[in-house]
C-alpha positions as CSV (number, residue, x, y, z in Angstrom):
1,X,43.2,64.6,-11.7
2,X,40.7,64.5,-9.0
3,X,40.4,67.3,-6.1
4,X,41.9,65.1,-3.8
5,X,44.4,62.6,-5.2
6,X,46.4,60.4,-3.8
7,X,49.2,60.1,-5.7
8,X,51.7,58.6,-3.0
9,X,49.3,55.3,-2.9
10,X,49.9,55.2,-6.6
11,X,53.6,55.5,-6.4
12,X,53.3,52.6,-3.6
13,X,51.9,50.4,-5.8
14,X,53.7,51.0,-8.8
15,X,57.2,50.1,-6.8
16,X,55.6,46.8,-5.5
17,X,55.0,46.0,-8.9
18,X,58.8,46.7,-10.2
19,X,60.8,45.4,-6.9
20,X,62.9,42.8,-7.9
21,X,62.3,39.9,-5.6
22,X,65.3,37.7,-4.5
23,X,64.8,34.0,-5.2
24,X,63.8,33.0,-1.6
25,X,61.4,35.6,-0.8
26,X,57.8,33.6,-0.9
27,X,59.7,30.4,-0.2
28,X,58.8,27.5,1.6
29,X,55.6,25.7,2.4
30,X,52.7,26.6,5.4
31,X,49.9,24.9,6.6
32,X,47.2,24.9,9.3
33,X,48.0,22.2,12.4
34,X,44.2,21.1,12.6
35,X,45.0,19.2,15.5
36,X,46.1,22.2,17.3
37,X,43.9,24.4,16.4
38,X,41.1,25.0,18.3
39,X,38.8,27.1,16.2
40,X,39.1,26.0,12.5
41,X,35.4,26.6,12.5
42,X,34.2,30.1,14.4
43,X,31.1,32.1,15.2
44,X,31.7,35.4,13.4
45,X,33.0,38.1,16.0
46,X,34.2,35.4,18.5
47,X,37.2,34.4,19.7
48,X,39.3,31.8,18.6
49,X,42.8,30.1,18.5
50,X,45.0,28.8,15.1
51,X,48.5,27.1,14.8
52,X,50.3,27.1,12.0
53,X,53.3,26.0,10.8
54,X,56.4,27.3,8.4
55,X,58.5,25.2,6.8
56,X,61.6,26.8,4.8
57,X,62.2,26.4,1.2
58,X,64.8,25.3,-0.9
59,X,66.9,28.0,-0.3
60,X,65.9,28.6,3.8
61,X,65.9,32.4,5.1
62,X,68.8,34.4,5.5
63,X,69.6,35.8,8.8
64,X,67.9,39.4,9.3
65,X,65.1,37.9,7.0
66,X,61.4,37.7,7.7
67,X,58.6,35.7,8.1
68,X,55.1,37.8,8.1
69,X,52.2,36.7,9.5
70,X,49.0,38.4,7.9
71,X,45.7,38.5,9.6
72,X,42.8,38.2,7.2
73,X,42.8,42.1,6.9
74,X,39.0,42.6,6.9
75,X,36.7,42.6,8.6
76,X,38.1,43.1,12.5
77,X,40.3,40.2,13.2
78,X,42.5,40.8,15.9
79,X,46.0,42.3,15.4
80,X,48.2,39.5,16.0
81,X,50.9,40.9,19.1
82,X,53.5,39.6,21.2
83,X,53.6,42.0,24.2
84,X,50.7,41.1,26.1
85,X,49.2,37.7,27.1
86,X,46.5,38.7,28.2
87,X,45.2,40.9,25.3
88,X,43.4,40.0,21.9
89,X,45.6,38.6,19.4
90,X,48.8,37.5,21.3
91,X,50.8,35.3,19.5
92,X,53.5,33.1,20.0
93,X,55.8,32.2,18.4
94,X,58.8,29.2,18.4
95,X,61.1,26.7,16.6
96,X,62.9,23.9,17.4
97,X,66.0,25.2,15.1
98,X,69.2,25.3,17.6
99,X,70.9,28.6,17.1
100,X,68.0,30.5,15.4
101,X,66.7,33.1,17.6
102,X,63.2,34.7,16.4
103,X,62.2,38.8,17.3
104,X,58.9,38.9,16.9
105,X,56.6,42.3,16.2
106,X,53.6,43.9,15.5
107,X,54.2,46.1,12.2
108,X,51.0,47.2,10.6
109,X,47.5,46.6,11.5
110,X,46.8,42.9,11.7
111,X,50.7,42.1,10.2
112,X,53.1,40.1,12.4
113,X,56.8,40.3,11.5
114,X,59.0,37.7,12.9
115,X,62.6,38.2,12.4
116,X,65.4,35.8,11.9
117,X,68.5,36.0,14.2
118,X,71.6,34.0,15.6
119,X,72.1,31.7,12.1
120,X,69.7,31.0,8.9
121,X,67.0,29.1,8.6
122,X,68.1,26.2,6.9
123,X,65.4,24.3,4.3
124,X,63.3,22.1,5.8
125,X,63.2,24.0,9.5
126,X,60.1,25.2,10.9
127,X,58.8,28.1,12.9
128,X,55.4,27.3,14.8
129,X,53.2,30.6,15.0
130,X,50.0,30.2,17.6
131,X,47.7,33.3,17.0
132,X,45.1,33.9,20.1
133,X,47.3,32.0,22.1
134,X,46.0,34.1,25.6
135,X,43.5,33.8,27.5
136,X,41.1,35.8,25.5
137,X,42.3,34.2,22.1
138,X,41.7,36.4,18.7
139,X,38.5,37.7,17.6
140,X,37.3,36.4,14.5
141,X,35.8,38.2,11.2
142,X,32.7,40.1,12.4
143,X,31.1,38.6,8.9
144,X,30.3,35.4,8.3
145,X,32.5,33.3,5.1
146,X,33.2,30.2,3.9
147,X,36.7,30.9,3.3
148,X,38.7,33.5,5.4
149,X,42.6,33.6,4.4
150,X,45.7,33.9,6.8
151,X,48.6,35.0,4.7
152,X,52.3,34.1,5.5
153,X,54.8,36.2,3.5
154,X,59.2,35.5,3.3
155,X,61.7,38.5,2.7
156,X,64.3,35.7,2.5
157,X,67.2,38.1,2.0
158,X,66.5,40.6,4.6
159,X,66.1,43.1,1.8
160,X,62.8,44.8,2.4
161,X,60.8,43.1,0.3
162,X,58.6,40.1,0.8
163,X,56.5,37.7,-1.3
164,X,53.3,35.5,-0.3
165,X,54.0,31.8,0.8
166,X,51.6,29.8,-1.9
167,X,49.8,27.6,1.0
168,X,46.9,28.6,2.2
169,X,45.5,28.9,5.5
170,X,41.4,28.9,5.1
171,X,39.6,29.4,8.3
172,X,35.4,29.3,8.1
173,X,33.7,31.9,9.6
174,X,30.1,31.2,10.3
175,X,26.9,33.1,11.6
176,X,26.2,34.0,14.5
177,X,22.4,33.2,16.6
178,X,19.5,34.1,14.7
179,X,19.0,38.3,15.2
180,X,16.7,39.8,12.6
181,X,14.2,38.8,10.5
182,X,13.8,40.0,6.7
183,X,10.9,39.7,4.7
184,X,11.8,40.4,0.6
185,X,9.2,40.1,-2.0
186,X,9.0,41.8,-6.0
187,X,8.2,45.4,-6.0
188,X,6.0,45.2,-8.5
189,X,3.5,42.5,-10.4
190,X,0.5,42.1,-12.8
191,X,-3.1,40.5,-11.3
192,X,-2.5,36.8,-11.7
193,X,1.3,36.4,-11.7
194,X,2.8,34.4,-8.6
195,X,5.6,36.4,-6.8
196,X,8.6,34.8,-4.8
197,X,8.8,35.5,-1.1
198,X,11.8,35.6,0.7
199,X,12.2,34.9,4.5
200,X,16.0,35.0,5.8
201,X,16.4,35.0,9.6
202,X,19.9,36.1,9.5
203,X,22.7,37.1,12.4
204,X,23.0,40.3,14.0
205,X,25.6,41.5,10.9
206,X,23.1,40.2,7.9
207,X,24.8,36.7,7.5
208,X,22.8,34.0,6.5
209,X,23.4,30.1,8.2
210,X,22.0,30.7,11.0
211,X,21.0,27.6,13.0
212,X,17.4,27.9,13.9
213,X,14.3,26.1,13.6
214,X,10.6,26.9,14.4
215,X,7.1,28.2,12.9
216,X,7.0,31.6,11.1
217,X,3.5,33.1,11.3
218,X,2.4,35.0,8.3
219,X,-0.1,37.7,7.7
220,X,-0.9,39.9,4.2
221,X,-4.4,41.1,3.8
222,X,-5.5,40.5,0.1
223,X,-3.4,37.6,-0.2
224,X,-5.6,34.9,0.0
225,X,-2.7,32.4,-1.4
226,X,-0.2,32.9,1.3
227,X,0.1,30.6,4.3
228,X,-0.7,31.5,7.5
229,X,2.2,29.2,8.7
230,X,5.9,28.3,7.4
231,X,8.3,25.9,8.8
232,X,11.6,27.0,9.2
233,X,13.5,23.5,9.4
234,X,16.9,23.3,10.6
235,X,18.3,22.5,7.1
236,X,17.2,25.5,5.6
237,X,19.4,27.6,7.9
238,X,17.3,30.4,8.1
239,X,16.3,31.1,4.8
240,X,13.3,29.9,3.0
241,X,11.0,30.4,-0.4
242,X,7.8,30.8,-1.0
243,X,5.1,30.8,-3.9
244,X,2.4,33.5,-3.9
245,X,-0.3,34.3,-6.1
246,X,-1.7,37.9,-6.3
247,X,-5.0,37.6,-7.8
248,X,-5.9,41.2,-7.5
249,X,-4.5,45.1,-7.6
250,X,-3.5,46.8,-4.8
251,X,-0.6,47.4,-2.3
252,X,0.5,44.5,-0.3
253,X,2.7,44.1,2.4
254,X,3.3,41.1,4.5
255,X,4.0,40.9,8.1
256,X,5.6,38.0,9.8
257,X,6.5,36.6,13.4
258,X,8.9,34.3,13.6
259,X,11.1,32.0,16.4
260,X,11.9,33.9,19.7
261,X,9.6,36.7,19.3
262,X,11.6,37.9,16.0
263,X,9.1,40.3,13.4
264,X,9.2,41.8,10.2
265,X,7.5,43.6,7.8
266,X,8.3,43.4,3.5
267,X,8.8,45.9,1.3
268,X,5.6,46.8,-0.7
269,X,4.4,45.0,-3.5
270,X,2.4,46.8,-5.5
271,X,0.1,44.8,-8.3
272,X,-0.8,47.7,-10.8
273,X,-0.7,48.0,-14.6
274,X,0.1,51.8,-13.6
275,X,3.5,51.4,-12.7
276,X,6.0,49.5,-14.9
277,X,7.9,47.0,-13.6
278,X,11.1,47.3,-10.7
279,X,14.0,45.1,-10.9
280,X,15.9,45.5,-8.3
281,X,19.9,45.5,-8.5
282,X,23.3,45.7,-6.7
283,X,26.1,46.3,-9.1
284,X,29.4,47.2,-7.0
285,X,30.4,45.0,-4.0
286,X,33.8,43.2,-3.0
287,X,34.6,39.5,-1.8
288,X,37.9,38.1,-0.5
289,X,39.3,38.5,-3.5
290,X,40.3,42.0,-2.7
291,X,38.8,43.9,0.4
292,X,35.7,42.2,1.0
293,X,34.3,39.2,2.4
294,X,33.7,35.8,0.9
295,X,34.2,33.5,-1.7
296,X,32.7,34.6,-5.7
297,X,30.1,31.8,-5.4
298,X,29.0,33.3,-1.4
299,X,28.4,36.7,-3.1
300,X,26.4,35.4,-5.8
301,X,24.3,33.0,-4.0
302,X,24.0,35.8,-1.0
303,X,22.5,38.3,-4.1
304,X,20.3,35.7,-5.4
305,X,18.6,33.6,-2.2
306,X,18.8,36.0,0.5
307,X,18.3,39.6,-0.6
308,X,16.1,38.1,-3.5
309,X,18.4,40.6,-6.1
310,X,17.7,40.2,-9.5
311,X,20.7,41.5,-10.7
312,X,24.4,41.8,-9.0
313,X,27.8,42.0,-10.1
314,X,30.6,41.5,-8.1
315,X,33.5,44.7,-8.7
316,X,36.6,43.7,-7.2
317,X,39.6,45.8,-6.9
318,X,41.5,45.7,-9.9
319,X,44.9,46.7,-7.7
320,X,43.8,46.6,-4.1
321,X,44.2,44.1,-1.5
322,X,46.3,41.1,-0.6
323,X,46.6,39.5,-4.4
324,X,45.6,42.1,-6.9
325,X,42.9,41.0,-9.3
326,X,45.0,42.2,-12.3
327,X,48.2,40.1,-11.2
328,X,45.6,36.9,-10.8
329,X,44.0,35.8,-14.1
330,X,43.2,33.0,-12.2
331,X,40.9,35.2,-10.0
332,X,39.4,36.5,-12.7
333,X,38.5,33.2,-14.5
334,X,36.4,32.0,-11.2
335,X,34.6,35.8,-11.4
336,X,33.5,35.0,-14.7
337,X,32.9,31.2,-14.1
338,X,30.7,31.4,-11.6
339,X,28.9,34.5,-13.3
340,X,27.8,32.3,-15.4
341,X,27.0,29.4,-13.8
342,X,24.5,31.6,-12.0
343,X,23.4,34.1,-14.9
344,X,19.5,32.5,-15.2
345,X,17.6,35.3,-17.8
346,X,14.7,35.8,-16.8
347,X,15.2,34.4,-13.1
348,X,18.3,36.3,-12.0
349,X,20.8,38.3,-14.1
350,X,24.8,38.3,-12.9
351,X,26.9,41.1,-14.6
352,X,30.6,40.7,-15.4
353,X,32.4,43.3,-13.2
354,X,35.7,44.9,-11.6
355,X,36.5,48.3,-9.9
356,X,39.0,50.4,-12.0
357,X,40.4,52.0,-8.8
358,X,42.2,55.3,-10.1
359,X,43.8,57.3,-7.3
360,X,44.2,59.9,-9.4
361,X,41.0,60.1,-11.4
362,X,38.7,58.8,-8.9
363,X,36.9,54.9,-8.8
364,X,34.8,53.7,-11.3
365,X,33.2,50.2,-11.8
366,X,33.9,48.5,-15.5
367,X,30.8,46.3,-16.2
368,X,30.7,43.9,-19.3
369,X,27.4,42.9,-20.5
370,X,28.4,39.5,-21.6
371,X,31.1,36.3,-20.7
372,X,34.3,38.3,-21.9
373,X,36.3,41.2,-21.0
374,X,39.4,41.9,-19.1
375,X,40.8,43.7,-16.4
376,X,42.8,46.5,-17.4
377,X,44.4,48.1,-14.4
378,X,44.3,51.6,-13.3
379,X,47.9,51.0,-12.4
380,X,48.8,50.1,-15.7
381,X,50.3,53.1,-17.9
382,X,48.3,51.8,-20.6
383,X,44.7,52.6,-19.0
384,X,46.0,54.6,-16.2
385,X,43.2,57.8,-16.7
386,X,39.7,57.5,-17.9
387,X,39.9,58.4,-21.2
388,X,42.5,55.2,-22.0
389,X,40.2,52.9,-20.2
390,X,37.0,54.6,-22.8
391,X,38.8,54.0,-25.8
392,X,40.0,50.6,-24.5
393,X,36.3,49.8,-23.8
394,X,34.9,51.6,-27.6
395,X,32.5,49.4,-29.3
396,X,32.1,46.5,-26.4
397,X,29.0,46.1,-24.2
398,X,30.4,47.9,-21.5
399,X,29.8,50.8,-19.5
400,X,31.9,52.5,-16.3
401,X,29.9,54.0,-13.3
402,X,31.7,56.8,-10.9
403,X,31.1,56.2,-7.5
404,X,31.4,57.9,-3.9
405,X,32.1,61.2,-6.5
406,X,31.6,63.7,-4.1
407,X,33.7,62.7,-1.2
408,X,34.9,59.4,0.6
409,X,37.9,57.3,-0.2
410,X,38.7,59.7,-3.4
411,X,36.4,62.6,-5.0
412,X,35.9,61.6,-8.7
413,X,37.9,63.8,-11.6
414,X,34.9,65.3,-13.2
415,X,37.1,68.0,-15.2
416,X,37.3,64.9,-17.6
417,X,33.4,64.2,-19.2
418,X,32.4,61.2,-19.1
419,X,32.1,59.1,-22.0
420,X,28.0,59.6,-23.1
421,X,28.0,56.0,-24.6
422,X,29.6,54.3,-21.9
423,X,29.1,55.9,-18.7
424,X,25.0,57.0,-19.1
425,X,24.7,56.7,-15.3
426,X,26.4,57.0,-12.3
427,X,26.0,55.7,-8.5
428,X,25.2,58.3,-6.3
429,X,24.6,56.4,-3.1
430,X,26.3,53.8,-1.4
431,X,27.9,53.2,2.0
432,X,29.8,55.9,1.9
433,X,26.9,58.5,1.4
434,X,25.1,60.0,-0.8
435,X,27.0,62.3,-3.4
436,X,23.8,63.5,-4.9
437,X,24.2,67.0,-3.3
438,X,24.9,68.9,-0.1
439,X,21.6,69.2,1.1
440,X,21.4,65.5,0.3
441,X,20.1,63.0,3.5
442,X,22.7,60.6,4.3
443,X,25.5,62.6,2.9
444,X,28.8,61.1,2.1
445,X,32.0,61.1,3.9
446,X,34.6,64.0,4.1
447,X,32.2,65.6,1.2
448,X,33.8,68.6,-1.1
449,X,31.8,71.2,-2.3
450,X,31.1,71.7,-6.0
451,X,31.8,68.1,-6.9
452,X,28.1,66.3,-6.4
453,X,26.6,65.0,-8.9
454,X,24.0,68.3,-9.1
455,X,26.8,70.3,-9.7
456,X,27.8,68.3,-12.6
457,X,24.3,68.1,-13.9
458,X,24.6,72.0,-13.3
459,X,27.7,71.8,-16.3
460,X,25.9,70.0,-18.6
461,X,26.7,66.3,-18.2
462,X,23.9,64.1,-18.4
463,X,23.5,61.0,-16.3
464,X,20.9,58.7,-14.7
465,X,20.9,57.8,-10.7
466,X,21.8,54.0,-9.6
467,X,22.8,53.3,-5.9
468,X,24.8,50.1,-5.1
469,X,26.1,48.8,-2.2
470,X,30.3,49.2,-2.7
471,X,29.3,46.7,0.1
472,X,32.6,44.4,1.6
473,X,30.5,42.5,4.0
474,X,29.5,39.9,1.6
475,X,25.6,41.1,1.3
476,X,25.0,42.3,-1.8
477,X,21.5,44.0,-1.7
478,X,21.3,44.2,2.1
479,X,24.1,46.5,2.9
480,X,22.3,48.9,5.0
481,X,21.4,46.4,7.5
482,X,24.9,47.1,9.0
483,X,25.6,50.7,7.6
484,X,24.0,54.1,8.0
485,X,23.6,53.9,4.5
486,X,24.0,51.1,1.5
487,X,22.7,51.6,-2.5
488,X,20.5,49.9,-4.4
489,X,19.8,50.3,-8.6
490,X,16.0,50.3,-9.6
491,X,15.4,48.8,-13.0
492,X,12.2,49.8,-15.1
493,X,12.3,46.7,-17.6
494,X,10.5,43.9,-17.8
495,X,13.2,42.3,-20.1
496,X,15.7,40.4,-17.5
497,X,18.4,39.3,-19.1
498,X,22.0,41.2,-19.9
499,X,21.1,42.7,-23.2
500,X,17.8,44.0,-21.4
501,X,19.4,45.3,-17.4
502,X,22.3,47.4,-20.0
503,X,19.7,48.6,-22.3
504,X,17.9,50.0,-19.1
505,X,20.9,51.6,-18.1
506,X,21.7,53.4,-21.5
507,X,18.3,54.5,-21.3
508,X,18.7,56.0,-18.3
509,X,15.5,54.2,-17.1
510,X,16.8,53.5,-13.5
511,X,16.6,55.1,-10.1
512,X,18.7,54.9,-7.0
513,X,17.5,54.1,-3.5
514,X,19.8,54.2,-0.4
515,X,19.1,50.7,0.6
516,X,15.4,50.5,1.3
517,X,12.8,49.1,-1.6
518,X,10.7,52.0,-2.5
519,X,8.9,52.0,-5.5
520,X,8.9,55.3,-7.1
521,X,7.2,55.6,-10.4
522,X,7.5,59.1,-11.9
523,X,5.8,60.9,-15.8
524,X,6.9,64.1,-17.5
525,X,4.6,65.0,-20.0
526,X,3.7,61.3,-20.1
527,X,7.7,60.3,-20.8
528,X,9.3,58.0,-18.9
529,X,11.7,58.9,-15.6
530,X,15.5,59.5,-17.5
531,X,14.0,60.7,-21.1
532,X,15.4,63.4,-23.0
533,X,12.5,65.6,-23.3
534,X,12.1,67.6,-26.2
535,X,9.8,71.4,-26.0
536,X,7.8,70.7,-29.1
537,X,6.9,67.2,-27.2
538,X,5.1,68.9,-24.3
539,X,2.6,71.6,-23.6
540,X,3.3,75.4,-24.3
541,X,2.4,77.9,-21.8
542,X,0.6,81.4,-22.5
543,X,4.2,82.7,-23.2
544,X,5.2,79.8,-25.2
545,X,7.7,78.6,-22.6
546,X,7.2,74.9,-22.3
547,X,5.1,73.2,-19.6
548,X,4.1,69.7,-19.1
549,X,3.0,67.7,-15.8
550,X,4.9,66.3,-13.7
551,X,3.6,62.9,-12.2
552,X,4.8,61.1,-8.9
553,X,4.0,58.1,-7.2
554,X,5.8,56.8,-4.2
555,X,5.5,53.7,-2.2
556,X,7.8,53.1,0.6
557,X,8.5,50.8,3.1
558,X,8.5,52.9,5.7
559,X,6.6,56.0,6.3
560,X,7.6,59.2,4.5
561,X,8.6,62.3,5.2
562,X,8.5,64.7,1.7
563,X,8.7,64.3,-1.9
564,X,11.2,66.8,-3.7
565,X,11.2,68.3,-6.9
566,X,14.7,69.2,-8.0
567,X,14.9,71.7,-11.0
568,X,17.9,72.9,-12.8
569,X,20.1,72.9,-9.0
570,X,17.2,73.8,-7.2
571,X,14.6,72.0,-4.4
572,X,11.1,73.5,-7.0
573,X,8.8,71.9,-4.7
574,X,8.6,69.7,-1.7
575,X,5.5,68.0,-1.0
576,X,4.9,66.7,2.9
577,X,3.8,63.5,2.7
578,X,3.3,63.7,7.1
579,X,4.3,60.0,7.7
580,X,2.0,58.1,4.9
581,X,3.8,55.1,3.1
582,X,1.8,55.8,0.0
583,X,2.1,59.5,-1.7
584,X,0.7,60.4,-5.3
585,X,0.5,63.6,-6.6
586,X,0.9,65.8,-10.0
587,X,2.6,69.1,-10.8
588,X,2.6,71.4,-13.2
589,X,6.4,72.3,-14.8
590,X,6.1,75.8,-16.0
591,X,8.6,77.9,-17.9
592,X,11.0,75.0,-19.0
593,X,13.9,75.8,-21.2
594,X,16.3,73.7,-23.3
595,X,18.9,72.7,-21.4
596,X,17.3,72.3,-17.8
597,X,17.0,69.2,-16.0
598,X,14.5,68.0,-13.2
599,X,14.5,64.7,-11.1
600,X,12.2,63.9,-8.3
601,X,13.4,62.9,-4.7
602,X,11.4,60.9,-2.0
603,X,12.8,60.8,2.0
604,X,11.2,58.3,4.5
605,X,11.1,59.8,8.2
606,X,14.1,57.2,8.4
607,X,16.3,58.8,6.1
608,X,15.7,56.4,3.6
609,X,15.6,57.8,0.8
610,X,15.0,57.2,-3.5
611,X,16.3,59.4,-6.2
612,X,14.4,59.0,-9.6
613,X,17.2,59.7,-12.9
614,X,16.1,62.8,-14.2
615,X,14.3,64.4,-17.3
616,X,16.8,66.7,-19.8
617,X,15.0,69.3,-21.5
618,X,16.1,69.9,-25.0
């Protein structure tokens, strides 16, 4: 089992799942009083008032039962409390049901418990609950989303155990004034193709819908196709496309000015028959539907228009948060629905997704390279270690990616190797960290020794480098704008489609980047980055060790601090690049043996940073 398990969440979960629930618990009906209700619409991170109303069941509420009043558990609402008016959250609460006295309490971070005393509550009485009833009212989700959930639960016996009321309670939640300006364009093109530009003024937290309006000013020298002036109309909110045509080679970057004194500069673009061509990716994030933000189509349509991603999947908990995605086919039917609805080859590529989230064995991300598949739940005795989820997964186009291994939330099992056909690569960045190695910038949280990713490499396992996000904030692709770190996965195929983004991944031709776009195009012996590299392939040296050069060539969007050469668990060579955006340069690998591995990383004077997947030498 992992170095750090934690079995007693495990054992939680597993008892929810076999407590017998008495008819009446998740009785009864609930619904928002719009007229009440002063903020059914909110700025993200503001406050706000909401009303609703609970109507017993059938069979009423026994007295010493419960009615729960859940929060929307992420991201910062306001703890819903009954001590003090004149704090964040208070809530009242009240009925008009003679003889039915109500104890209300907080009893977990944003969970209410009201408690029925005196008599029952007969069917058909109501309890009125006013969240952000004081003076300051309850601060809203610091994210923007279309649909943000209030849960009311019933423990209609009194027994300890409660069930969800089947109403829902949708707030919105929307962005906030416009705060940043991004500028996203492809990494890499050919003379004569026409790239997509992407300007998004977004909110302080990276949501788009902002409402603004005004002239963007544009500026790109060698760019003799791209206006000098954009409108951003209202109806756009914030976001907008563009047509370019790059006529020539070179590095390009375009700088912009926008409403209210807002500036930006893209990522690079390089146009060069040198380099092969970057997808870029995000392949681990959450929405609503377990500890995230969002609705499935917000995700998607987030990926795809505003961090101009050609490739996302969306990796929601498989038994984690309010409704667990393996209890909730129906969840899982709009995951794969709208995958496809917005799966486009060769415009933008959705992947079929969940998180397998062990708490023994550590998390892993299932991906399925087509419309089918099924959740199969870490929970479940049936798939509850990763070798029963392998052989589960034998023969379909799938693959499983270990994530925050090193530290965070739980340190991956890695006395179990990975399956080489279905887990090729792994994520070794993301919000939590980096789990690459110690001396790693960015490092992940709470990290344990001797469980990186080098270390692994060090044993013997073979795997390429992806970052993603593991992002819950709804922005897929853009995580780092409100992290110290995010994840991005670097494709090096010009085939995008399904088939083509997993046959990139078996191949191991990816990289990982911690959130910023850096194109990093890398040759061993003229293979490409993530090739099994055979002696007889390269160069022999005078004592017929192999040799072979090593080529490197970053370009970042920010200026750079060093380029290092990782050999076999060691930093080989590290090459200053003293703050250019643009570093080239070519080695000489002497001495290699079967069995050693080398992979090249590159650090901005930001901290961000790119790992390339690394050579094996056989």
């Amino acid at each position: 089992m992992s170095p750090r398990p934690h079995l007693e969440i495990v054992e939680a979960l597993r008892q929810d799942l076999e407590a017998v629930r008495h008819p009446s618990d998740g009785g009864g009906d609930v619904w928002i009083v719009e007229e009440e209700s002063a903020s059914r619409e909110v700025i993200s991170g503001s406050p706000g008032q909401w009303t609703f109303l609970y109507e017993a069941g059938p069979l009423g509420i026994a007295e010493g039962g419960w009615i729960f009043l859940q929060a929307p558990p992420f991201w910062g609402w306001s703890t819903p409390q009954v001590t003090n008016s004149e704090g964040l959250g208070f809530t009242l609460v009240s009925t008009a049901a003679e003889g039915v006295d109500l104890e209300a309490q907080t009893v977990d971070q944003g969970l209410l418990g009201i408690q029925i005393q005196g008599r029952p509550l007969e069917p058909g009485e109501q309890v009125q609950i006013v969240y952000g009833a004081g003076d300051q009212g309850a601060i809203a989700d610091r994210f923007a989303e279309s649909e943000s959930r209030f849960y009311i639960a019933v423990d209609g016996d009194g027994d300890g155990v409660r069930k969800l009321v089947q109403g829902r309670l949708d707030v919105k939640v929307v962005a906030g004034p416009a705060a940043q300006l991004i500028l996203l364009q492809p990494s890499t093109a050919q003379p004569g193709e026409s790239i997509r530009l992407t300007v998004a003024i977004l909110d302080a937290t990276g949501s788009a819908g902002v409402d603004v309006e005004g002239e963007i000013r544009l500026q790109a020298e060698g760019l003799p196709d791209l206006p000098p002036v954009v409108e951003m109309k209202a109806e756009l909110r914030g976001v907008l496309h563009l047509e370019v045509l790059v006529e020539s080679e070179g590095v390009f970057r375009v700088a912009a000015e926008g409403p209210d004194g807002l500036r930006a500069e893209s990522n690079p673009l390089v146009v060069s028959s040198e380099v092969d061509r970057v997808l870029w990716g995000d392949l681990h994030g959450h929405s609503a539907l377990s500890d995230g933000t969002g609705t499935v189509e917000d995700y998607f349509r987030y990926a795809r228009d505003v961090a101009a991603l050609d490739v996302a999947a969306l990796t929601d908990h498989d038994h984690w948060g309010m409704e667990p995605l393996a209890l909730n086919p129906q969840f899982w039917a709009e995951i794969r629905r709208q995958g496809d609805l917005f799966y486009r080859p060769g415009r933008f590529v959705t992947v079929l997704g969940y998180e397998w989230t062990s708490w023994i064995h550590g998390h892993r991300h299932v991906l399925y390279f087509d419309s089918e598949g099924e959740v199969l739940s870490s929970v479940d005795p049936a798939f509850e270690s990763p070798e029963q989820l392998w052989a589960a997964l034998k023969g379909k186009p799938a693959l499983t990616l270990a994530h925050h291994s090193a530290g965070g939330p739980i340190p991956t099992n890695w006395q179990i190797p990975p399956d080489p056909e279905l887990e090729p690569v792994t994520e070794i960045v993301s919000v939590h960290g980096s789990s690459e190695a110690m001396d790693s910038p960015g490092l992940i949280y709470s990290p344990l020794p001797g469980n990186f990713v080098r270390d692994v490499l060090d044993r013997g396992y073979r795997f390429g480098f992806v970052g993603s996000g593991d992002s819950h904030d709804g922005h897929p692709g853009l995580a780092h704008l409100t992290s110290a770190s995010g994840g991005l996965a670097a494709f090096l195929t010009s085939d995008l489609t399904r088939e083509g983004i997993l046959e990139a991944l078996r191949s191991r031709r990816v990289y990982a980047t911690n959130g910023p776009r850096i194109v990093m195009a890398t040759r061993l012996g003229g293979r490409p980055m993530g090739a099994d590299v055979g002696l007889d392939e390269v160069g022999m040296g005078p004592l017929g060790a192999g040799s072979a050069e090593l080529t490197v060539w970053i370009v970042a969007p920010g200026p750079l601090d060093r380029v290092d050469v990782i050999r076999s668990g060691q930093i080989h060579e590290s090459v200053a690049c003293d703050g250019e955006r643009d570093c080239r340069f070519a080695t000489t690998m002497e001495d290699l043996e079967a069995g050693e591995y080398l992979y090249v990383r590159a650090v901005q004077v930001d901290g961000g940073a790119a790992w390339s997947s690394p050579y094996y030498l056989r």
